[in-house]
N, C-alpha and C positions, 0 to 999 in steps of 0.2 A: 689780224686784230690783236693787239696789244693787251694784255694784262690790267693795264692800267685803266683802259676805256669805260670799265664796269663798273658801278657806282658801289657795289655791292662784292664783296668777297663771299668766300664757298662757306665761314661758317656764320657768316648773318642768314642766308639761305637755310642754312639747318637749323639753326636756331627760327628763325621766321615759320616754317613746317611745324617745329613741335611748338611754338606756339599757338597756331592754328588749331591746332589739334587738341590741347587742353581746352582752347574756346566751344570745339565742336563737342567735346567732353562736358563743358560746362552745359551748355544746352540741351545736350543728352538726358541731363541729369532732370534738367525741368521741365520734361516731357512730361507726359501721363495724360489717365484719362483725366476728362472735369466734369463739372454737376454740371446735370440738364434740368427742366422743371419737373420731372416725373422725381425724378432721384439727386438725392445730395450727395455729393462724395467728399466726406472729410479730408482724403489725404491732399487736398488740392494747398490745405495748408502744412503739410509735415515741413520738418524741420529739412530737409533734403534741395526741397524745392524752395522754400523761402528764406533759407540763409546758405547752405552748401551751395549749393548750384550756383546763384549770383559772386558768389567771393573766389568759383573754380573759374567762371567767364573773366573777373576784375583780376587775376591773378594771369589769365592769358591774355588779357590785352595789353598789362602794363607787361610782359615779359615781350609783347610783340613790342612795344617801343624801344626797349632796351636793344633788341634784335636790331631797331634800325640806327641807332645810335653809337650801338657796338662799334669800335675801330679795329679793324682787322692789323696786327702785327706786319 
């Protein structure tokens, strides 16, 4: 099998990975606990989870398009 048959070179691969990874970062980030009706839990709005987190997911997905767009040398 030829070099050539791969649509994909070794560093859209690596780039594709740590894109992944920033995304599963990003989602990490807006985890936590949330309010129930007994208890309110203010942090469900910090600043972490309603604007960090969202802009660390938008930042690894447009890094994943770049990834497939890449032209390999």
């Amino acid at each position: 099998m030829d070099k050539k048959d791969f649509a994909f070179g070794r560093m859209n691969f690596i780039l594709l990975a740590i894109s992944m990874v920033i995304v599963v970062i990003g989602f990490i980030l807006m985890a936590g606990d949330g309010s129930t009706d007994q208890a309110y839990n203010p942090d469900i709005f910090s600043a972490r989870r309603i604007k960090v987190a969202p802009l660390v997911c938008l930042f690894g997905f447009v890094s994943m398009i770049y990834a497939v767009v890449h032209k390999s040398k």
